[in-house]
matplotlib code that plots the C-alpha trace (Angstrom):
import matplotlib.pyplot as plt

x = [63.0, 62.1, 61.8, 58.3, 57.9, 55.7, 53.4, 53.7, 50.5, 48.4, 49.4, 47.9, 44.5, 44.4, 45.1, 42.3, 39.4, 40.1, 39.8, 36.8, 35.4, 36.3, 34.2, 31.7, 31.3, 32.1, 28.4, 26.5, 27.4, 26.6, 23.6, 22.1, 23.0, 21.1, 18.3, 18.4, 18.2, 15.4, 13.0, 13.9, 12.9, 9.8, 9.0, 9.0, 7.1, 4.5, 3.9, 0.7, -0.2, -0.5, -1.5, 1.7, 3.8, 7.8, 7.9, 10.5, 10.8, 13.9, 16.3, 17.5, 13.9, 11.5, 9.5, 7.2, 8.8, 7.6, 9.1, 8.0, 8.2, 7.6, 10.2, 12.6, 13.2, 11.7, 9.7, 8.2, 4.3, 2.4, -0.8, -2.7, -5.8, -4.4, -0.6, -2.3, -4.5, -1.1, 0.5, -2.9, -2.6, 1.4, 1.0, -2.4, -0.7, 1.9, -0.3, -0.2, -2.5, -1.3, -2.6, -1.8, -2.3, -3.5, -0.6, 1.4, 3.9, 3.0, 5.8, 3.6, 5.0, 3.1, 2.0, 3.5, 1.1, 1.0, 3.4, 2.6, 4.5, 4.6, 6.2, 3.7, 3.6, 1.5, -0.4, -1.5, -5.8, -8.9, -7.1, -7.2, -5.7, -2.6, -3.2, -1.5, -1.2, -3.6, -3.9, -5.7, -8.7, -11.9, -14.9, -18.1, -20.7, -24.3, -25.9, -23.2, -23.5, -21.0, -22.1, -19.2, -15.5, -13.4, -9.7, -7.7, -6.4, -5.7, -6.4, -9.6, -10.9, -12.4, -13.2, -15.5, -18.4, -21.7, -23.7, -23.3, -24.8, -28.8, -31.8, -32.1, -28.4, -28.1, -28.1, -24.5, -24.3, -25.7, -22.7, -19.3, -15.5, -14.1, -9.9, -7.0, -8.2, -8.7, -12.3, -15.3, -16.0, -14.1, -12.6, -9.1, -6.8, -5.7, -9.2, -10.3, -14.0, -14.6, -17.5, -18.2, -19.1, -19.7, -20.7, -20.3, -21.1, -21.0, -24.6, -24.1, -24.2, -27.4, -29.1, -29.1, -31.6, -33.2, -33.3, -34.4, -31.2, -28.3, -24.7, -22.8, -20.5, -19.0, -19.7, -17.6, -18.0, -15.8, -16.0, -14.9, -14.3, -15.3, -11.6, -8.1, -6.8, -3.3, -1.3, -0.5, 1.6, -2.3, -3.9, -1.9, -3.3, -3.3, -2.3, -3.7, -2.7, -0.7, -2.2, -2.8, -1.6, -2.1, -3.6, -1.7, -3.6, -2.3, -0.9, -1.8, -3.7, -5.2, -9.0, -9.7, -13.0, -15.1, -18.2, -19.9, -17.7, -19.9, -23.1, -25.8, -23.7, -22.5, -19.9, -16.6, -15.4, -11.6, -10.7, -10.3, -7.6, -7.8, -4.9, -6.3, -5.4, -6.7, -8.5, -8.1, -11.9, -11.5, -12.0, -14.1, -16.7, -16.7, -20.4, -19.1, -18.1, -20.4, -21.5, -20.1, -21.0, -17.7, -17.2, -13.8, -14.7, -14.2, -12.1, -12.2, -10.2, -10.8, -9.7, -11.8, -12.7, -13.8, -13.2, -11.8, -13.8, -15.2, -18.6, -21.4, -19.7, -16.7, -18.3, -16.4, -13.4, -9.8, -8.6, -4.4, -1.1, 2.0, 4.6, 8.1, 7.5, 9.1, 11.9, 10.5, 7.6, 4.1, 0.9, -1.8, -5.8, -6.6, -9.7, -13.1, -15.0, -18.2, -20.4, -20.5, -22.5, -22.7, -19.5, -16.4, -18.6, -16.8, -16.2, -17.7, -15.2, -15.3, -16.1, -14.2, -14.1, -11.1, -10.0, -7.2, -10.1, -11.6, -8.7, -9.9, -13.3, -12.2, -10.2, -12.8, -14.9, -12.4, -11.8, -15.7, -17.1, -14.3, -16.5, -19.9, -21.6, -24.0, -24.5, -23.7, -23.6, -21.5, -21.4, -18.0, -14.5, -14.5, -12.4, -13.0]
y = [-67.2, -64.3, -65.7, -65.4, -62.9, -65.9, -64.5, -60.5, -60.3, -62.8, -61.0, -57.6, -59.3, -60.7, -57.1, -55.7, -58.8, -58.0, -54.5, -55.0, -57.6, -54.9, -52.2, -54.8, -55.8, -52.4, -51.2, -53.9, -52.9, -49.3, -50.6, -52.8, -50.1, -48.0, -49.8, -50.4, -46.5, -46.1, -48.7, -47.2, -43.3, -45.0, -47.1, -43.9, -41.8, -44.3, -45.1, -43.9, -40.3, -39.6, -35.9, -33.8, -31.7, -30.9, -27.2, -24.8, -20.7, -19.9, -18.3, -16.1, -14.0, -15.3, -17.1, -20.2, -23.8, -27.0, -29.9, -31.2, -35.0, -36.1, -33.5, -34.2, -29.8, -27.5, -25.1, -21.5, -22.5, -22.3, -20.8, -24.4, -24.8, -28.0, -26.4, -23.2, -25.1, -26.9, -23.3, -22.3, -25.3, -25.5, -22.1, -22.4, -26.0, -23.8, -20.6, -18.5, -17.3, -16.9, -14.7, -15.9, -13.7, -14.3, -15.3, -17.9, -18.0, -17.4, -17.2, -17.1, -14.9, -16.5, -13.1, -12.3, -12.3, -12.9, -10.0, -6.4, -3.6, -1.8, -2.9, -3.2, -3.9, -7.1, -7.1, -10.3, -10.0, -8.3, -4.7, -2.1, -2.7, 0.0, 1.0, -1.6, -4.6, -6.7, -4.9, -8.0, -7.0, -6.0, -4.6, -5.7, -3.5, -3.5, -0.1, 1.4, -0.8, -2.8, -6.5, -9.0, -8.8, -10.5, -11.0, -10.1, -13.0, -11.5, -8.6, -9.1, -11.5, -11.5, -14.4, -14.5, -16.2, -17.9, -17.0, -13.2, -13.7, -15.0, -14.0, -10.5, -9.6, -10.5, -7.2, -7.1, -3.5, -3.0, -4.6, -2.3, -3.2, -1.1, -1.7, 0.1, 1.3, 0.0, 1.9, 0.5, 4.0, 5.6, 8.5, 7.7, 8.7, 5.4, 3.8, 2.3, 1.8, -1.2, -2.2, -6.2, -7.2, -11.5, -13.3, -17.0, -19.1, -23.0, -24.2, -27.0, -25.1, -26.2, -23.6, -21.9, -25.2, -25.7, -22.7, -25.7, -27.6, -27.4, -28.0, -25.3, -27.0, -25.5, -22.2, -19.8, -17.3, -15.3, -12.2, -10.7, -6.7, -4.7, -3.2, -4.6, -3.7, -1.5, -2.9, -0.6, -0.8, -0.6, -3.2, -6.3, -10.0, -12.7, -16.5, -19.4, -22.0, -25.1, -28.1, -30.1, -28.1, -29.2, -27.5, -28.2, -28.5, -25.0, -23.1, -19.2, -17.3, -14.2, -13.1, -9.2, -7.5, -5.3, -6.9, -7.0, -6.0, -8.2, -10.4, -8.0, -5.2, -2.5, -3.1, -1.7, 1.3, 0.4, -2.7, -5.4, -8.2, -11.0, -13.9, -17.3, -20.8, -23.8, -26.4, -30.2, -31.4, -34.2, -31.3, -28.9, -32.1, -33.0, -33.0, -29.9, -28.1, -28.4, -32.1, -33.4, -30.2, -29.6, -31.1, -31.9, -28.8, -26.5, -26.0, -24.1, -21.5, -20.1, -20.5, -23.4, -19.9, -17.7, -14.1, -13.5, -14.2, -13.2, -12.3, -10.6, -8.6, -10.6, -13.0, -13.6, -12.2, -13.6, -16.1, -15.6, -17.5, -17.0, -19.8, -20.2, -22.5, -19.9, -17.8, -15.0, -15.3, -15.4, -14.9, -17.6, -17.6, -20.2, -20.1, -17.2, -17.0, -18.5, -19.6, -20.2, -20.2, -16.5, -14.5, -15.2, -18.1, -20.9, -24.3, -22.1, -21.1, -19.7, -21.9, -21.4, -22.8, -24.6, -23.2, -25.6, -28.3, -25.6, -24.8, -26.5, -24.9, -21.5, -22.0, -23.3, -20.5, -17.7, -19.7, -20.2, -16.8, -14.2, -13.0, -13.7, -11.0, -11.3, -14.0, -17.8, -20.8, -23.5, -27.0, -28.8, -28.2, -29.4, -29.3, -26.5]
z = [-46.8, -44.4, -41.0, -39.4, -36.1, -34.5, -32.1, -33.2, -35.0, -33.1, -29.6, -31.6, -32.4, -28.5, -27.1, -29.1, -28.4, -24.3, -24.9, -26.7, -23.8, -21.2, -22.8, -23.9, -20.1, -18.3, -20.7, -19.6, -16.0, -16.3, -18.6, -15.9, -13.1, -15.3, -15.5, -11.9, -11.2, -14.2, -12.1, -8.8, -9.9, -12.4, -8.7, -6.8, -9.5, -9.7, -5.8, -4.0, -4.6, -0.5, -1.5, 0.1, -1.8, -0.8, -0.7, 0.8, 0.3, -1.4, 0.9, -1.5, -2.7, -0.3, -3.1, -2.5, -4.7, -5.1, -5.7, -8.9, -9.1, -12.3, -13.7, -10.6, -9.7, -7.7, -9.7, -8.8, -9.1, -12.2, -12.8, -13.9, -11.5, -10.0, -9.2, -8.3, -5.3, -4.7, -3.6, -1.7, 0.4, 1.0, 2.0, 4.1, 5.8, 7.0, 8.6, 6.0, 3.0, 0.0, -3.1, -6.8, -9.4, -12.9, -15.6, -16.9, -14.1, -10.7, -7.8, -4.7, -1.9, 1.6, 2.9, 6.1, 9.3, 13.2, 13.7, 15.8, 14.3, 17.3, 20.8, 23.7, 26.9, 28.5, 31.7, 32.7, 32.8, 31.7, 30.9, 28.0, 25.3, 24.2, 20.0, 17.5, 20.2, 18.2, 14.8, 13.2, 15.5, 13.9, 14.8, 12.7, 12.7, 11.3, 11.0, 12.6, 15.9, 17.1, 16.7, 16.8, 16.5, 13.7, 12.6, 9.5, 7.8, 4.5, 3.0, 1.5, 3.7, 8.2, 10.2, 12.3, 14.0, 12.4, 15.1, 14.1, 10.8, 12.0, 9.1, 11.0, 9.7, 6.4, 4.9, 3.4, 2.4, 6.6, 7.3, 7.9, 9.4, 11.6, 12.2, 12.8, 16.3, 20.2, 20.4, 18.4, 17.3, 14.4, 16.2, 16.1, 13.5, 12.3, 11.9, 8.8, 7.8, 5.2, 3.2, 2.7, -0.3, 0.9, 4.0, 3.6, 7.3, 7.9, 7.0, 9.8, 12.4, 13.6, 15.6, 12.1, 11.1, 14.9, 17.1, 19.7, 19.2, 21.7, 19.6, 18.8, 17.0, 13.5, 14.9, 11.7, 9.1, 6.9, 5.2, 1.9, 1.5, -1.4, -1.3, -0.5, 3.2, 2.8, 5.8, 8.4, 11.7, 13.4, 10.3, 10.5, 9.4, 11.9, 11.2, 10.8, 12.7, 11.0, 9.9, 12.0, 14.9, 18.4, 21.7, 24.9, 27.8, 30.2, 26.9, 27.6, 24.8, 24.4, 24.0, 22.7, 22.3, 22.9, 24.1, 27.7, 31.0, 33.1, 32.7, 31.6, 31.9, 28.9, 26.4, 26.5, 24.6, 24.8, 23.4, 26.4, 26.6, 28.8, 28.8, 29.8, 29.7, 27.2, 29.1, 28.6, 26.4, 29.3, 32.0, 30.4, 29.3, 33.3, 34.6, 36.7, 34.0, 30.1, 30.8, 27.0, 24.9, 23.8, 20.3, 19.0, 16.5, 20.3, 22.5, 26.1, 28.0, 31.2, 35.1, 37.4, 39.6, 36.7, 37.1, 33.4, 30.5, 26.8, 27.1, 24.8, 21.9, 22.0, 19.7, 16.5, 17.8, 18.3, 20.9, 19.6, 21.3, 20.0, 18.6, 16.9, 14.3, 12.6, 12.7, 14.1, 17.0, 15.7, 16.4, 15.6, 15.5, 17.3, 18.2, 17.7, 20.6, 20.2, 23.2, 27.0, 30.0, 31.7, 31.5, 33.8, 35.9, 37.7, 36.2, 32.9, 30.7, 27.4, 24.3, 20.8, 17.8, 17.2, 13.5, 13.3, 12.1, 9.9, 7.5, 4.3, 4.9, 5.0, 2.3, -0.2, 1.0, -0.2, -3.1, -4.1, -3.0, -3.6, -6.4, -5.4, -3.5, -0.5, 1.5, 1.3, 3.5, 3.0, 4.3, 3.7, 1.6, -1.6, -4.3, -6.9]

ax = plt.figure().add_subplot(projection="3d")
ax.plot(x, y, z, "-o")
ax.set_aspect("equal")
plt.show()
């Protein structure tokens, strides 16, 4: 009889059942750390919408993305109503305002602002202005008569003041745009002369409702044009400042106009630029100063001796500082010049309204009213 290999055949079967056990026990591993990623990215996907978006601007084409969450990518931003307020906003939180057009796909290019074309040269105090220093600069007139100042932010739309839009001016095709130039008259070769087409102002702002009451607060108004602005090195938009953004008590900003040169006194015909400091609320709410009228919706600017000031005309217009929250130094609105006791007065400084807590507003206005002529007022953002 053949002798038996003993062990040759069971040693095979025992090879192959570990084998088996190994791979058995190396997929419940990966199927548990599976599982354990699945409930971590299902946990993440599923915690509290707090209402930010991740976006970044490719470095490669300048394009806006956003990070889409429930698909894990960036993606350029589609046209749906809710991703298309999502670019509008990521765009607007950083100081910029963005344009979508109509189509399936839209890659939203934040339009570039804040920046003078030209070079210039800055002299500390109530001077002319040289052509192209502030090319955001506007000049609103109302049959042909310089009213208020304004500032670019886009191409279609001006911000401004409310208090330049009482029932007496609230003829919209009375209303013109002069820009491009440092005189409030078009005789310069680089003026531009623009018809509006909206006017939409903050219907809180309560001397509007009670000529008797004393609160300037949500002092704003913006304007749509019949046409879109061509940029030039003299038309430049300014920007908006950040979400959010801060004041510090001492930074140095600039006021432009062309409004009063003193108290009671004539308006200028060369645009006038004046670079004064932000005072603390604390200090400008001091009995000395405007006894607690200063809202958190104002801010002031000024010197405790006076001397340098906005006055009439200037109304409207910009009060700009410049930052590097980006690569290159910008120029931010932030503040129109809205009220203040006298011009250049001590321990009166010049009120504005602090746009950094207006930045939804203006952007449901532009949203709502781009295609409704004449004039509207508006209370509050809300969500279109």
């Amino acid at each position: 009889m053949p002798e038996k290999k003993i062990g040759g055949p069971g040693m095979s079967i025992f090879s192959r059942c570990r084998v088996a056990a190994a791979i058995a026990l190396i997929l419940i591993i990966l199927g548990g750390l599976g599982a354990a990623i699945w409930a971590l990215v299902t946990y993440l996907r599923t915690t509290e919408d707090t209402g930010l978006f991740d976006v970044q601007v490719s470095a490669a084409d300048q394009r806006l993305r956003v990070f889409d969450s429930t698909q894990w990518r960036w993606k350029h931003v589609c046209s749906s109503s809710a991703n298309q307020l999502i670019a509008n906003i990521s765009c607007e939180e950083m100081g910029f305002v963005s344009k979508c057009d109509k189509g399936q796909i839209i890659e939203v290019i934040c339009q570039d602002c804040g920046r003078r074309m030209l070079p210039e040269e800055r002299i500390v105090g109530g001077v002319d202005a040289r052509q192209g220093s502030w090319p955001w600069q506007v000049s609103l007139q109302y049959d042909g008569v310089h009213q208020c100042g304004g500032s670019i932010i886009s191409d279609r739309w001006i911000i401004s003041a409310a208090h330049c839009f009482p029932e007496r001016y609230r003829h919209v095709s009375r209303w013109r745009v002069l820009m491009g130039t440092i005189y409030n008259t078009p005789i310069s070769k680089n003026v531009v002369i623009a018809e509006v087409k909206t006017v939409v102002y903050h219907s809180s702002y309560l001397p509007f409702v009670d000529a008797n009451i004393d609160d300037n607060s949500r002092d704003i108004a913006v304007l749509a044009l019949t046409k879109p602005l061509q940029f030039t090195d003299y038309i430049q938009p300014v920007c908006l400042p950040t979400y959010g953004q801060r004041l510090a008590d001492g930074q140095m900003g600039t006021v432009t106009g062309w409004g009063n040169m003193e108290y009671y006194g004539t308006q200028a015909n060369v645009l006038q630029e004046a670079h004064v400091p932000i005072i603390s609320d604390a200090v400008c709410n001091g009995p000395d100063y405007y006894d607690n009228q200063v809202t958190t919706t104002m801010f002031c600017a000024g010197y405790e001796k006076g001397g340098t000031d906005s006055c009439q005309g200037d109304s409207g217009g910009p009060f700009v500082a410049s930052d590097v929250l980006s690569k290159t130094s910008r120029y931010r609105l932030l503040g129109v010049v809205s009220w203040g006791t006298g011009c250049a007065m001590a321990k009166k400084p010049g009120v504005y309204t602090r746009v950094s807590r207006f930045l939804p507003w203006i952007s449901t206005a532009m949203r709502m009213y781009e295609n409704s002529p004449g004039v509207h007022k508006m209370a509050r953002a809300v969500t279109p």
